[in-house]
C-alpha positions in Angstrom: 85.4 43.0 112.3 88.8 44.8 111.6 89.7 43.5 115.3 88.5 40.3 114.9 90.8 40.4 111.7 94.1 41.3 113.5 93.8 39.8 117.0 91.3 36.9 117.7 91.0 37.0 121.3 90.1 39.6 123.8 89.3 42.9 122.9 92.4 45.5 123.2 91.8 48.5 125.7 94.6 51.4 125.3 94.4 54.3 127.8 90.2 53.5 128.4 89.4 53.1 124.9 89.4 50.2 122.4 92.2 50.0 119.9 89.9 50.1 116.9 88.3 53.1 118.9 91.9 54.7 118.8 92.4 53.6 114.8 89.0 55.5 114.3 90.3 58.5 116.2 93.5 58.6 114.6 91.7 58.5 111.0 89.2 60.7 111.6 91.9 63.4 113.2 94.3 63.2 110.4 91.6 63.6 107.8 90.6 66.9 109.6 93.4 68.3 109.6 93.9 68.2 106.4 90.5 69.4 105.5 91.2 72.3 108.0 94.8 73.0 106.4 93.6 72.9 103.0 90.7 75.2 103.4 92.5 77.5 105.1 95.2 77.4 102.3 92.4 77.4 99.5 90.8 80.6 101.2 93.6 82.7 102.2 94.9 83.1 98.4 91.2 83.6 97.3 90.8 86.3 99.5 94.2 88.2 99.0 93.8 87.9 95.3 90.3 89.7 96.2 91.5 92.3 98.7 94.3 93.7 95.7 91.0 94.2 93.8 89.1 96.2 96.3 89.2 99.3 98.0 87.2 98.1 101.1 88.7 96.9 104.1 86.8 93.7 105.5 88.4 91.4 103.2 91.9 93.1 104.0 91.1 92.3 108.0 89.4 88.8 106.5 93.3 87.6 104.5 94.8 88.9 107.7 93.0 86.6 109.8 93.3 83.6 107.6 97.2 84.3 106.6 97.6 84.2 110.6 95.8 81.4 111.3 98.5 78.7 112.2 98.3 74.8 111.6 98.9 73.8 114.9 95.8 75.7 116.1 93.8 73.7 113.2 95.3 69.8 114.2 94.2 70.6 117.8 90.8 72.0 116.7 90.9 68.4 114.9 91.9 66.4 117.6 89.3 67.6 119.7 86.6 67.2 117.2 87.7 63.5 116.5 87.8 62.4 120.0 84.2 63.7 120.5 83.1 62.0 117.5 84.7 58.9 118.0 83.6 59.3 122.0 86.7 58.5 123.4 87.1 58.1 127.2 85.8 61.4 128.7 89.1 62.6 130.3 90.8 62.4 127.0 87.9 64.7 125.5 87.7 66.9 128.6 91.7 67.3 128.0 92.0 67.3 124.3 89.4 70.3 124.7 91.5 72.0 127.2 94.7 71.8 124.6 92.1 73.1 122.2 91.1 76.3 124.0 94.7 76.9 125.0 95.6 76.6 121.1 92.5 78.8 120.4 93.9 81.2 122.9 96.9 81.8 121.0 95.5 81.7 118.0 93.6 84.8 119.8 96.4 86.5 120.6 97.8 86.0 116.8 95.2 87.1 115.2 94.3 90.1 118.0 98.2 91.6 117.4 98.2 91.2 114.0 94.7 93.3 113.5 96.2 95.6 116.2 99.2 96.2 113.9 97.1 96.5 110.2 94.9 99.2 112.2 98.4 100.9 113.4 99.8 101.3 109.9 97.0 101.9 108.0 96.4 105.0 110.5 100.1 105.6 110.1 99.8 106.1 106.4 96.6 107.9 106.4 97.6 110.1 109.3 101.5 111.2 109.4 101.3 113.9 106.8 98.2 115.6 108.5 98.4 114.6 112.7 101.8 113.2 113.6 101.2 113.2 117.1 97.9 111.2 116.5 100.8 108.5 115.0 102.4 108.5 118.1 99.8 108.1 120.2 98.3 105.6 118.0 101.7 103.2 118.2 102.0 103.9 122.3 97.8 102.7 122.2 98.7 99.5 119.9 101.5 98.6 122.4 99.6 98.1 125.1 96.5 96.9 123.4 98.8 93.6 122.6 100.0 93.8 126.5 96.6 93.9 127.8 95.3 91.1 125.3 98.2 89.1 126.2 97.6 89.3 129.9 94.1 88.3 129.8 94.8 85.5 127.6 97.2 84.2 129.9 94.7 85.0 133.0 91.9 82.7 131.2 94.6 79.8 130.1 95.8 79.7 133.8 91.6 79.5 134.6 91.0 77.0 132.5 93.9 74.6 133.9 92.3 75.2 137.7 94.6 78.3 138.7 93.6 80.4 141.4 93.9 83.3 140.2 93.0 85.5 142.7 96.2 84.2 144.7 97.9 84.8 141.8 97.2 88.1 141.2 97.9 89.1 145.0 101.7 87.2 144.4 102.2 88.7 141.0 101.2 91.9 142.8 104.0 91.6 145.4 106.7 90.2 143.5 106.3 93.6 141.1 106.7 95.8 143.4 110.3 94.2 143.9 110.8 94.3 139.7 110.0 97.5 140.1 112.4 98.7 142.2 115.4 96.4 140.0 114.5 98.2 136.7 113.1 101.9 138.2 115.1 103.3 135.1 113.3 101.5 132.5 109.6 101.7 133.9 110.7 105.9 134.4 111.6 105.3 130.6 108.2 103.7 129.8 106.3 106.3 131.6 108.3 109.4 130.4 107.5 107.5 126.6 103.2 108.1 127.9 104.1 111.1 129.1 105.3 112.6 126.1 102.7 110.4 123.7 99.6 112.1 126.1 101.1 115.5 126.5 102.7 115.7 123.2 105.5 118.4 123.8 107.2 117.0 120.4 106.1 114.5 117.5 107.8 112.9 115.0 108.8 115.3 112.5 109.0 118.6 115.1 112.3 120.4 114.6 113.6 120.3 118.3 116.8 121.7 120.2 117.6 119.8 123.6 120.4 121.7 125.3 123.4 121.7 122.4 121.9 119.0 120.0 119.6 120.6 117.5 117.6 117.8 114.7 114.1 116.4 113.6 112.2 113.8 115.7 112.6 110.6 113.7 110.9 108.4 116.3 109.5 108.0 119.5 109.9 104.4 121.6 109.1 103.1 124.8 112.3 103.5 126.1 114.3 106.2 124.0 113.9 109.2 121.5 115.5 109.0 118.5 116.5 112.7 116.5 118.3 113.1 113.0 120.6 115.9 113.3 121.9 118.4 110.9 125.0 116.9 110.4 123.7 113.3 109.4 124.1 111.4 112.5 121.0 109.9 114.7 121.0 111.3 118.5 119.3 109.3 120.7 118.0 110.1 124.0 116.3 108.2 126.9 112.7 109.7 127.4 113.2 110.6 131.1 116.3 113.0 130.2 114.1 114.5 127.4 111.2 115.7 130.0 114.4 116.8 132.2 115.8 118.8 129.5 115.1 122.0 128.4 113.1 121.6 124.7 113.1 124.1 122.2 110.2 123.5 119.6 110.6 124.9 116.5 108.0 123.1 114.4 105.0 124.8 116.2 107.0 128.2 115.7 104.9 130.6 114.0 106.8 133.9 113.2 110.3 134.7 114.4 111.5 137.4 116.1 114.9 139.2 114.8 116.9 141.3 116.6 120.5 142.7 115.3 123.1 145.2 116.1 125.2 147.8 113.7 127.9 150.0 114.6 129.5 153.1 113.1 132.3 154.8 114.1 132.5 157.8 116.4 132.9 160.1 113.8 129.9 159.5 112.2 128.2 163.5 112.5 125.1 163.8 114.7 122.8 164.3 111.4 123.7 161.2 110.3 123.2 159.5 113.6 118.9 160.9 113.3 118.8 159.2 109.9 119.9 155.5 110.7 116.9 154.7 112.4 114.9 155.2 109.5 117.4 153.9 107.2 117.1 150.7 109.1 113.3 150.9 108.8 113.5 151.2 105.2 116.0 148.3 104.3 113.6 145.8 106.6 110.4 147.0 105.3 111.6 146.8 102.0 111.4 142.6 102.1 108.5 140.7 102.0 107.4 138.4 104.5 108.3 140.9 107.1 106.7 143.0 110.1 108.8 145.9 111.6 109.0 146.4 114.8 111.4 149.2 116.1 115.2 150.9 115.1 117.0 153.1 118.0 120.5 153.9 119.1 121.2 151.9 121.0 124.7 152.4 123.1 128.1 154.1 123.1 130.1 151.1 122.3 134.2 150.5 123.2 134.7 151.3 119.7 131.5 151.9 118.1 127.8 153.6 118.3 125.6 151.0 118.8 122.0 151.0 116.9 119.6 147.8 117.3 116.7 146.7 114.9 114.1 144.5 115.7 111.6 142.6 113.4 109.6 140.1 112.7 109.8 137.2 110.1 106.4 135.7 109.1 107.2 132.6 108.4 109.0 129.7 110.7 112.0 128.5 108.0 115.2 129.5 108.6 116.3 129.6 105.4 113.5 132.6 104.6 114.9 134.3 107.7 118.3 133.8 106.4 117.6 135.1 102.9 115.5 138.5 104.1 118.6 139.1 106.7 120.8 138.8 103.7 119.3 141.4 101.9 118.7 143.7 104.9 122.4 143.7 105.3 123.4 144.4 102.1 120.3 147.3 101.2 122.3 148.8 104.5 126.3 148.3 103.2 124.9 150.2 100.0 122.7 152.9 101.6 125.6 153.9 104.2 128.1 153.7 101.0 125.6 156.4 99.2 125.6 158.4 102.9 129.3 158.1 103.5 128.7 156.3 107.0 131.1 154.3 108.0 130.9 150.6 110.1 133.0 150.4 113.2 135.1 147.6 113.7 136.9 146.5 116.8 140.2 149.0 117.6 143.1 148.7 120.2 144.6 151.9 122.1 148.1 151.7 122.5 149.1 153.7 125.7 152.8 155.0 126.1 154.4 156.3 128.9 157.3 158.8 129.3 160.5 157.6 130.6 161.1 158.6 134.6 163.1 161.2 135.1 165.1 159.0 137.7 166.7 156.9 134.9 167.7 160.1 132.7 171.6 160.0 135.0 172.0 156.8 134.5 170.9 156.9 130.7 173.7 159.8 129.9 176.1 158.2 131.9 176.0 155.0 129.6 175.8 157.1 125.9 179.5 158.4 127.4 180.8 155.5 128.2 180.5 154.5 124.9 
């Protein structure tokens, strides 16, 4: 009848379908997608105002979902449900589904990344205090969870469409050998970043030195390593120099060995000598947080008898190895005071020759001509 209304002759036939069948379509698509927006809308703002409420997690992972759920998934999803209730021409539904699974393929890969991500930080926070490696590991593992889900989307879209995929994996096979060897650098990067996150010879948070740069690891990427030094600035290193380098790792340090030197001067009587040992001995065991481990003279220095401690500091911060060496030093500047021992400090000889006798003519000579 609404034909009939507008045009009084033949039926209209657009693209294998009746007009009014395209009219229906169009109405029943558009109201849909609305009905699709809306709930979404109506349900995602219910469901976060829920999830601040409650400690449990599914109706965190639920708002995710929902908040990533994009319109343009939804009016596809609606296109292809009007054009099978309208029953349009069956190449239109056969290709309004395949835009539909490709949109639903996205909208896979959207909600797959972000629930990747929510499990990443929510280990992150639960995690960095107690296992910071675990962190690491757990950020390399979320990377290429969203690489792998992204390449098997992309494997079933190219499916769906009538790809042979089998030719394509041989070609894509080929043609990265040849990327390979354009960025070497970066893949040695990306490996050296696995390397690191499986073997774990540093963390984020580890107190590391590499060669002359000393800092703490602030974070580990794919491509560099990135350390806050003790003067304020960030370092940053490519991962493939770091496994070349030489890593000192001073978070996983449990005790710290000490070893120091004195001298006293040559003066010093033989009596005196016997009782610096165990002078020594006394002024470390004296501290806390300590284990002693030997005192001997040592040397006959340039300028100095040589005597060298060595001990052992029970705890990993420097600042409590500063602090006990502090005192050692100045329980020893007091005891050799009361002992009247003196510390050597560096000399100079001065070494003067007597005049030739040759030159004694010539010398006289001079004094009378004057």
């Amino acid at each position: 009848m609404l034909l009939q209304f507008f045009y009084q002759g033949e039926p209209i036939v657009v693209a294998g379908a009746l007009l009014v069948d395209w009219l229906k379509a169009l109405g029943v698509w558009a109201a849909l997608s609305g009905l699709f927006i809306g709930l979404r809308w109506v349900l995602a703002n219910r469901l976060t105002a829920l999830a601040q409420r409650t400690r449990t997690h599914l109706d965190d992972i639920v708002a995710n979902v929902l908040h990533r759920t994009r319109a343009y998934f939804l009016v596809g999803l609606a296109f292809y449900a009007a054009a099978a209730i309208v029953q349009l021409p069956s190449v239109v539904i056969r290709w309004g589904g395949r835009i539909a699974f490709v949109l639903l393929l996205l909208q896979i890969v959207r909600w797959g990344s972000g629930l990747i991500t929510l499990y990443v930080e929510r280990y992150r926070q639960q995690k960095l205090d107690q296992d910071p490696a675990a962190v690491t590991s757990m950020q390399a593992l979320g990377f290429i969870g969203r690489l792998a889900l992204w390449t098997l989307v992309l494997l079933v879209a190219l499916d769906n469409f009538g790809v042979d995929i089998t030719a394509l994996i041989a070609s894509v096979g080929i043609a990265g050998v040849a990327i390979g060897l354009a960025v070497q650098n970066i893949l040695g990067d990306l490996f050296a970043s696995l390397s690191i996150v499986l073997d774990k010879p540093f963390v984020v948070g580890d107190f590391i030195i590499v060669d002359n740069y000393l800092g703490t690891v602030e974070y580990i990427g794919l491509k560099s390593t990135r350390i806050r030094s003790l003067t304020g600035e960030q370092l940053i290193f490519s991962n493939s120099d770091l496994l070349k380098s030489r890593v000192r790792n001073f978070k996983r340090m449990q005790e710290r060995r000490v070893a120091f030197t004195i001298g006293v001067v040559y003066q010093t009587p033989k009596e005196k000598l016997e009782k610096i040992p165990q002078m020594i001995q006394e002024a470390i065991e004296s501290q806390e947080l300590v284990r002693f481990d030997r005192a001997h003279f040592k040397e006959f220095g340039p300028s100095s008898l040589n005597f060298e401690a060595v001990y052992w500091v029970l705890s990993p911060d420097y600042t409590v190895y500063m602090n006990i060496q502090q005192a050692i030093n100045l329980a020893l500047v007091s005891r050799f005071a009361q002992e009247g021992i003196e510390f050597a400090y560096p000399t100079q000889t001065l070494y003067v020759y007597p005049m030739q006798p040759a030159a004694e003519p010539a010398r006289n000579a001079a004094l009378e001509q004057v």
